[in-house]
C-alpha positions in Angstrom: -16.4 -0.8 -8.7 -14.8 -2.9 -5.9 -14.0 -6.1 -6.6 -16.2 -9.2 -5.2 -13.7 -10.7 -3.0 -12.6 -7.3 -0.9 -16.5 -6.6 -0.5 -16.5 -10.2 1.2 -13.1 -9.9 2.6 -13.8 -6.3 4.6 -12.1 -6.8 7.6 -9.3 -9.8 9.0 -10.4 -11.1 12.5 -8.3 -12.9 14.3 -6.2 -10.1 16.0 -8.6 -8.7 19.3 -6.9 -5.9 19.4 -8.2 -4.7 16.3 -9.3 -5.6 12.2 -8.1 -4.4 8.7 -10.1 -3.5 6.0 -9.5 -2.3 2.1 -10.5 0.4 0.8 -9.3 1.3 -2.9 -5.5 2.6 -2.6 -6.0 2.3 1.7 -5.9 -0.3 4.4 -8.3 0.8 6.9 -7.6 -0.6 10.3 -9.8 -0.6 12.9 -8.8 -0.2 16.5 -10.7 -1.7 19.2 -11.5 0.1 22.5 -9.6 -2.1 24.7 -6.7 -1.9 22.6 -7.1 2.2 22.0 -4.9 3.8 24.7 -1.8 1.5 24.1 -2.5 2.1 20.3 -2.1 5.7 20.9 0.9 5.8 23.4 2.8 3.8 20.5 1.8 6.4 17.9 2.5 9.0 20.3 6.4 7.0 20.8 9.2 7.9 19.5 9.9 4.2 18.5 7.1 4.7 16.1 8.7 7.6 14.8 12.1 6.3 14.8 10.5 3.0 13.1 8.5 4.7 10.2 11.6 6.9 9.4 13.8 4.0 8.8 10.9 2.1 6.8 11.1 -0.5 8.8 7.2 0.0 10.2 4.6 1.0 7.9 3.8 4.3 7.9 0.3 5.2 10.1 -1.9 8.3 10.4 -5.4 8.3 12.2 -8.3 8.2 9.0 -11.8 8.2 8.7 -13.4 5.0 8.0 -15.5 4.9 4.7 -19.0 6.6 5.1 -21.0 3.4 5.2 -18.8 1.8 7.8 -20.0 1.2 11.1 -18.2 3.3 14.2 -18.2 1.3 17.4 -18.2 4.3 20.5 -14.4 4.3 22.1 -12.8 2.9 18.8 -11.0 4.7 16.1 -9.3 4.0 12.6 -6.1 4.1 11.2 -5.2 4.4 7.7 -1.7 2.3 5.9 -0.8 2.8 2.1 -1.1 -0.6 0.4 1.6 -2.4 -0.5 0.2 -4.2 -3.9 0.6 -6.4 -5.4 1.8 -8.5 -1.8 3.6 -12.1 -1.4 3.0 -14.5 1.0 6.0 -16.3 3.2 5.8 -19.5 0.8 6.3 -17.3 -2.1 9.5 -15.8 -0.7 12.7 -17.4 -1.1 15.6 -18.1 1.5 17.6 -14.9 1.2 13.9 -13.3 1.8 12.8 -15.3 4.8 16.4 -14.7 6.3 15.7 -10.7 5.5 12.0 -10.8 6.9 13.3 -12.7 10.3 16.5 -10.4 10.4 13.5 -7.5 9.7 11.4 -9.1 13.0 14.4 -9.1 15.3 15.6 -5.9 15.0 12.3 -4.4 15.7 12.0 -6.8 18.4 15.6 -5.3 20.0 14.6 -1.9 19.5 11.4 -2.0 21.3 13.1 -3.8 24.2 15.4 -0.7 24.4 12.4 2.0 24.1 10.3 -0.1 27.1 8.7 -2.0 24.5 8.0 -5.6 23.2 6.8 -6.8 20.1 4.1 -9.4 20.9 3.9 -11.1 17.7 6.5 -12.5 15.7 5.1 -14.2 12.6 6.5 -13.7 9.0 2.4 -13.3 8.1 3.2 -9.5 9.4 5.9 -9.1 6.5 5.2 -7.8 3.1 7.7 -7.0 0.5 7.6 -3.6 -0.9 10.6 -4.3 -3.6 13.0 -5.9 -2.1 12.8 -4.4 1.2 10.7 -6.3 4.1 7.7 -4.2 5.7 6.3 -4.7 9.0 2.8 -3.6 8.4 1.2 -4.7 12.1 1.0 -1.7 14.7 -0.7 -3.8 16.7 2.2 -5.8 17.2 3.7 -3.3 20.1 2.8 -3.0 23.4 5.1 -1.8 26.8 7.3 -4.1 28.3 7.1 -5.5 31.7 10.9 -3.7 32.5 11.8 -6.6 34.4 10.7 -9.3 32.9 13.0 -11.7 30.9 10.4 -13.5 28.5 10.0 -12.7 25.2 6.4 -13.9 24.8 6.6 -13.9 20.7 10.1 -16.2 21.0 8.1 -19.6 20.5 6.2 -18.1 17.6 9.1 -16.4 16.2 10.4 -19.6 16.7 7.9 -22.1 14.5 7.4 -19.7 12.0 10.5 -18.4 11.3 13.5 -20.1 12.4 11.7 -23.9 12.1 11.0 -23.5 8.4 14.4 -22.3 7.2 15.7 -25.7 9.6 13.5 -27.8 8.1 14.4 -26.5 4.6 18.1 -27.0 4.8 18.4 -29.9 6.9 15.4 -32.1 5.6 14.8 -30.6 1.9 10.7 -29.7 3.0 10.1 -26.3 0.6 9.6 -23.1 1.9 6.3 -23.4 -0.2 5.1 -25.9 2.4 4.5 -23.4 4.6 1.4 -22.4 2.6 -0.3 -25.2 5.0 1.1 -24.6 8.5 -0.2 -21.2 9.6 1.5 -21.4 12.6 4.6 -23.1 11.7 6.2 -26.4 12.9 6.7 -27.5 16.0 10.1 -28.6 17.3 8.6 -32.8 17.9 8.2 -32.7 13.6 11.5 -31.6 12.9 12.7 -34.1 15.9 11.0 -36.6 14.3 12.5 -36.6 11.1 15.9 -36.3 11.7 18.4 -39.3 12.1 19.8 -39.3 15.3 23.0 -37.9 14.8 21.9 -34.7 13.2 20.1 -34.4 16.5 23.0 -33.5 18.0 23.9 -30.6 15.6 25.0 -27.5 17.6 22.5 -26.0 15.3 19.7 -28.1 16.0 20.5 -29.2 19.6 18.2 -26.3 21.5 15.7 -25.7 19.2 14.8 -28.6 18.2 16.0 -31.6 20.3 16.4 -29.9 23.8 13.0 -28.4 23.3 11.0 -31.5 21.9 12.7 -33.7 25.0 11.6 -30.7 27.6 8.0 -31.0 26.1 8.1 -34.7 25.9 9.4 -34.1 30.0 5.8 -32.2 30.5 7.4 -28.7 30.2 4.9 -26.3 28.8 6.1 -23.7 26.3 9.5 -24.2 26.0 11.8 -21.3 26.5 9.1 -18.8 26.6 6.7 -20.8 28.6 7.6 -20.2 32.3 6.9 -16.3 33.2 10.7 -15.2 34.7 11.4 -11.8 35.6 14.7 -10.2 37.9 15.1 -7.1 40.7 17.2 -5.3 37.7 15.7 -3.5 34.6 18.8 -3.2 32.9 19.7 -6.8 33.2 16.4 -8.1 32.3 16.8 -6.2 29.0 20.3 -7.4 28.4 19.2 -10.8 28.9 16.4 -10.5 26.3 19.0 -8.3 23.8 21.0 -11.9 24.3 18.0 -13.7 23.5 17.4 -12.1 20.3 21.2 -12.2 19.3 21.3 -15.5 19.8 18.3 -16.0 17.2 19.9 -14.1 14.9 22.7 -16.2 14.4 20.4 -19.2 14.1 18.5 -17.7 11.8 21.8 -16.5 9.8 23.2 -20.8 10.5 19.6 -22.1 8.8 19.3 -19.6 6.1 21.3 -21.2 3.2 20.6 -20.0 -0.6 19.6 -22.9 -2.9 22.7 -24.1 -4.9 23.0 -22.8 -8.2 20.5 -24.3 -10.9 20.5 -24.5 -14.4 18.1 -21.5 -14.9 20.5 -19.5 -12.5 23.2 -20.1 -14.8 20.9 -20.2 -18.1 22.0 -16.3 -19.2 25.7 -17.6 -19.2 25.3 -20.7 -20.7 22.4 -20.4 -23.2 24.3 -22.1 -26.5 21.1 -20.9 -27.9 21.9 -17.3 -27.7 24.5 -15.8 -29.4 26.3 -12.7 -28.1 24.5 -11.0 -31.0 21.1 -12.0 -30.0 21.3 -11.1 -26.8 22.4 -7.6 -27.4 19.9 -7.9 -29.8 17.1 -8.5 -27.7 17.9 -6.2 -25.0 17.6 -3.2 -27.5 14.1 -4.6 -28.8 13.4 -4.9 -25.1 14.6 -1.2 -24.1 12.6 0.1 -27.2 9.1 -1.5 -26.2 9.8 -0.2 -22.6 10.5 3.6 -24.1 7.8 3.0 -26.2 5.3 1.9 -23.5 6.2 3.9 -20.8 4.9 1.4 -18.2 4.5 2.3 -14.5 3.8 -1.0 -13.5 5.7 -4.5 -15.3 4.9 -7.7 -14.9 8.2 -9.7 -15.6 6.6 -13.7 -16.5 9.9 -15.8 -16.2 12.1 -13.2 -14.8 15.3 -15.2 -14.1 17.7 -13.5 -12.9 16.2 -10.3 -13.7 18.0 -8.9 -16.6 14.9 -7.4 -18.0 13.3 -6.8 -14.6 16.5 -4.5 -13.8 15.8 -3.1 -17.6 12.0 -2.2 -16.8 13.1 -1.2 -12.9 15.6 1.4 -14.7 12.9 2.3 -17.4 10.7 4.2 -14.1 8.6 1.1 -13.7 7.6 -1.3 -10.6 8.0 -4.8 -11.6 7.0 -8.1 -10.4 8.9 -10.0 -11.0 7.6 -13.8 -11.0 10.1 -17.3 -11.5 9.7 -20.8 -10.3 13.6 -21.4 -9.7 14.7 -20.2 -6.3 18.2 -20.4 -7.4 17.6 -17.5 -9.8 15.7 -15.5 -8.3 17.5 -15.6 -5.3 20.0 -13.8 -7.8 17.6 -11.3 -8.9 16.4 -10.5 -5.1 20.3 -10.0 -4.3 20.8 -7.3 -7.2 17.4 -5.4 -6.9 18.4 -5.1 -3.2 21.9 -4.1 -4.0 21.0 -1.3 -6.6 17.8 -0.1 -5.0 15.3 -1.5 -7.4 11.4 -0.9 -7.1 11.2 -5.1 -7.8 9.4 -7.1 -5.9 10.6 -11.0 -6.4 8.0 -13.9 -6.0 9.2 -17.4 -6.6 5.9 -18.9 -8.1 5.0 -21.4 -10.8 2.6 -19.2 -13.7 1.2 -22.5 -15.1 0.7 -23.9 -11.1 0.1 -20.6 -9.1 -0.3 -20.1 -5.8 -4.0 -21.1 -4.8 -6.2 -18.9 -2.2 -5.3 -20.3 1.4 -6.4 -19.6 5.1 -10.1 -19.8 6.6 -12.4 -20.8 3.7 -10.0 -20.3 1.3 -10.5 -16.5 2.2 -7.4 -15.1 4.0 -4.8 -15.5 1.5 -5.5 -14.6 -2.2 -4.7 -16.8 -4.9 -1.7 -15.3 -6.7 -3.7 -14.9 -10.2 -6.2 -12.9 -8.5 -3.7 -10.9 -6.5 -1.9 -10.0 -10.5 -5.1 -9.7 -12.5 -5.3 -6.5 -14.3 -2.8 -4.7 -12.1 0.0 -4.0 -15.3 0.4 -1.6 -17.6 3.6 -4.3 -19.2 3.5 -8.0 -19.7 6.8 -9.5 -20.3 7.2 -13.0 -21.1 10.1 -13.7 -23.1 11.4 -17.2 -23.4 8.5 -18.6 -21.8 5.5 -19.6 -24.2 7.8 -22.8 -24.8 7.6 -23.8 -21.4 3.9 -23.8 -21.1 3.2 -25.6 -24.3 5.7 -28.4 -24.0 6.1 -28.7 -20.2 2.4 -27.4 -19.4 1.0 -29.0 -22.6 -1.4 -25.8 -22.2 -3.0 -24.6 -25.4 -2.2 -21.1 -26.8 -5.4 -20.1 -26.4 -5.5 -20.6 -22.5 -2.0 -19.0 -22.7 -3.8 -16.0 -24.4 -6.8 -15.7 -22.3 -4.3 -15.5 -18.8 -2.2 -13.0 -20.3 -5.4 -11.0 -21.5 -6.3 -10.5 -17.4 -3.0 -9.9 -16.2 -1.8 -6.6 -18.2 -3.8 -3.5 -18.4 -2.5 -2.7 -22.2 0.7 -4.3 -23.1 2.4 -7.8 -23.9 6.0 -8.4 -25.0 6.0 -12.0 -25.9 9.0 -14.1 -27.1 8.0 -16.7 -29.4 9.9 -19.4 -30.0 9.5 -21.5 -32.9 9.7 -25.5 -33.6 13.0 -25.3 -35.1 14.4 -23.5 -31.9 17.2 -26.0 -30.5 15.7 -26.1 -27.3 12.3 -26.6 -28.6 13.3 -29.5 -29.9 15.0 -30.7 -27.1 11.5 -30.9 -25.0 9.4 -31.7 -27.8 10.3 -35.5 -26.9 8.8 -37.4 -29.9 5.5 -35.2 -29.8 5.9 -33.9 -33.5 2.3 -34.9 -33.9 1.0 -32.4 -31.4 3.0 -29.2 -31.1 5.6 -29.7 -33.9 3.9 -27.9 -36.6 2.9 -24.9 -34.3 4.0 -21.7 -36.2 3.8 -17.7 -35.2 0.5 -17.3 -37.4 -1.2 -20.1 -34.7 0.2 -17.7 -32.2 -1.1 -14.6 -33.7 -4.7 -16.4 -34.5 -4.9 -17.6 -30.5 -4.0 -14.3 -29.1 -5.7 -11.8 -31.6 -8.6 -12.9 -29.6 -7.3 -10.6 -27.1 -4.9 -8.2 -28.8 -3.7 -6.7 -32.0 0.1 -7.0 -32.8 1.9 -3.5 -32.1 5.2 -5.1 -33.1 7.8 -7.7 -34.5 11.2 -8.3 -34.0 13.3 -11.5 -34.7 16.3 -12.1 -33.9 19.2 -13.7 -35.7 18.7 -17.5 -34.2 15.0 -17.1 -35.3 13.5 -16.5 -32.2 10.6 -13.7 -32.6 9.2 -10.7 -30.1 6.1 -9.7 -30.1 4.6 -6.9 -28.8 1.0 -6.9 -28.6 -1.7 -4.0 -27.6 -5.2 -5.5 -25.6 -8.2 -5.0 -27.6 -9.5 -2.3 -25.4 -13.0 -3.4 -23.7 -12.1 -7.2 -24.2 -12.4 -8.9 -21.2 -10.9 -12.5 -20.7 -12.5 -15.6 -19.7 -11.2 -15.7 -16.1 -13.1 -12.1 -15.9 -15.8 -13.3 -17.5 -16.0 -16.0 -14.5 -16.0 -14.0 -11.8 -12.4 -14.5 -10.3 -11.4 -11.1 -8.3 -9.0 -9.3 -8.9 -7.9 -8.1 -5.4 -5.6 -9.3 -2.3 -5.8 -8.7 1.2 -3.2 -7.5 3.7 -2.6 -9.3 7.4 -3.0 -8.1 10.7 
């Protein structure tokens, strides 16, 4: 049965060149007449080819559209595979927005040196597949102009790329904010906000002062505004190949990695941990994932991916979810490194990601987008955090984890006595001190029936647990999708 939201959600709509729709384990898109023959002489290119065997581009063969679908005359239909579970841009972190912009720019030189241009440069036409960036937009190529010197995506490229990484080294605004600015910033808002010496940095001084004084001056567009073009073909394309060169070391200048954190550091300093129970927990950990034999993980908490890398090794593709950008900007860098199906999403659990765009319809929520899409829940070292910092009830706790796996949950439990239990318990004794594994066990055997128990020496406890099968949780129960949707 297809999910509520994707039989709303058939088709995107603001591209004219064409719409995407999902279909089960496809994205169906859609390919308008007037948009048909330079469709076709891209798929016919070998910068397509070139693009697809590099997996940079998303791969692309002509499909039929589902039976019920309606065939306009002149139009035809493409088919993508789906890249799923996807992340948005203010779900990436820096080293993943520098990756997606270095991603946009290199296709962006290429098709300058095949005849082509890339007419949209948005991080909206990124997805992750592991750690590696996707463009997924065919639409987003159409022949060059050979002597033309504009680069009619640069302003784009330029508010929703480059703008964002500025703002978030130079003014502290999140990445995250970007959830509410579907076109990025303009040049005036960073202006604005800086003093007026750090106006003046070489970094800044084009992108953001020069080109919020030309505005202010009545120029219109900036850079990419006034049409130019030369007699020469070749040096029209050099002086675009400069232009994106020159973004690139922007882009590279802007992109700093958050310092180091205490959760990016927690593995080494963790007095809580003994040597022992770490090696401890990593064969209980191993074991479950033998055991198992999951092809999909969901890692809740994943730090800097030590278990992540564990399940990834194991055969399986993880999500891996954590709220600290620090660590799992470390975790991005080694799934990337050692070629790891992991796809890294810096999101909050307890505050996720809500549904965004037109009528809250574009962008799914991130709890729908994970709903029942795992074979493997992990949460270990976590449950702590959502009682004491969340002050959410176990059996909440039990009910999300019920609609996120498929069949398993390795839980960590850790108990009252636990140093760092006591350290955020803060005087609450009344309300959460007495909490023992058996309340645990009560709230979630709602849900599932233990499979397994561990503990290790510093009294911390794993669980793994089996879903009841045929138990469906509340946020089921309510209706809530479980789907996402891809861009255009």
């Amino acid at each position: 049965m297809m999910p509520a939201a994707e039989s709303e959600l058939e088709l995107t709509f603001r591209d004219p060149a064409g719409q995407l729709r999902l279909s089960g384990s496809r994205a169906l898109r859609r390919i308008r007449p007037a948009a048909v023959a330079e469709t076709e002489a891209f798929l016919a290119s070998r910068l397509r080819a070139e693009l697809e065997g590099s997996g940079d581009l998303i791969a692309s063969r002509v499909a039929r559209p589902d039976d019920h679908a309606i065939v306009a005359p002149g139009e035809f239909w493409l088919e993508h595979p789906r890249i799923d579970p996807i992340s948005y841009p203010w779900e990436w972190t820096t080293a993943q927005w520098r990756a997606a912009a270095e991603l946009t720019l290199r296709l962006a030189s290429r098709a300058i040196a095949a005849g082509w241009t890339l007419k949209d440069a948005t991080p909206l036409n990124v997805l992750f597949s592991g750690p590696r960036p996707v463009w997924v937009d065919v639409l987003s190529f159409e022949r060059r102009d050979p002597r033309s010197t504009v680069w009619l995506a640069y302003g784009q490229f330029v508010r929703t790329f480059l703008l964002p990484l500025v703002a978030a080294k130079h003014l502290s605004w999140p990445l995250e904010a970007t959830l509410l600015v579907r076109d990025g910033y303009e040049p005036a808002q960073i202006y604005e906000a800086l003093g007026f010496w750090r106006r003046l940095d070489p970094g800044l001084l084009d992108v953001v002062t020069l080109a919020t004084l030309a505005e202010r001056r009545g120029a219109k567009g900036g850079k990419s505004g006034k049409p130019g073009s030369v007699a020469d073909a070749e040096l029209a394309a050099h002086i675009l190949q400069k232009r994106i060169a020159r973004l690139g070391k922007q882009i590279a200048h802007a992109a700093t990695s958050p310092h180091r954190s205490q959760w990016s550091e927690y593995e080494r300093s963790a007095s809580h941990y003994r040597p022992g129970d770490v090696d401890q927990k990593r064969k209980i950990v191993k074991d479950a994932l033998e055991r198992t034999r999951p092809a999909r993980v969901l890692d809740i908490g994943a730090n800097t991916g030590t278990y992540s890398l564990m399940a990834a090794e194991a055969g399986a593709e993880v999500m891996a979810v954590e709220r600290d950008a620090a660590a799992l900007e470390v975790l991005w860098q080694a799934a990337k490194q050692q070629n790891k199906p992991i796809t890294a999403l810096a999101a909050n659990i307890a505050r996720p990601t809500p549904a965004a765009g037109w009528r809250n319809r574009e962008h799914f929520s991130l709890l729908d987008r994970l709903a029942g899409r795992f074979d493997l829940v992990l949460m270990l070292a976590v449950i702590h955090h959502l009682i004491l910092r969340e002050q959410l009830p176990l059996g909440h706790i039990a009910d999300l984890c019920a609609g996120l796996t498929r069949r398993w949950l390795l839980l960590e439990w850790v108990p009252p006595s636990d140093p760092m239990y006591q350290e955020w318990l803060r005087g609450r004794d009344d309300l959460y001190g007495q909490l023992s594994e058996d309340d645990l066990k009560s709230a979630f055997g709602a849900h599932f029936t233990q499979a397994g128990r561990d503990q290790l020496e510093n009294g911390r406890v794993l669980l793994l647990f089996e879903r009841i099968a045929g138990r469906s949780s509340a946020a089921t129960q309510a209706g809530h999708p479980v789907s996402e949707v891809s861009r255009t």
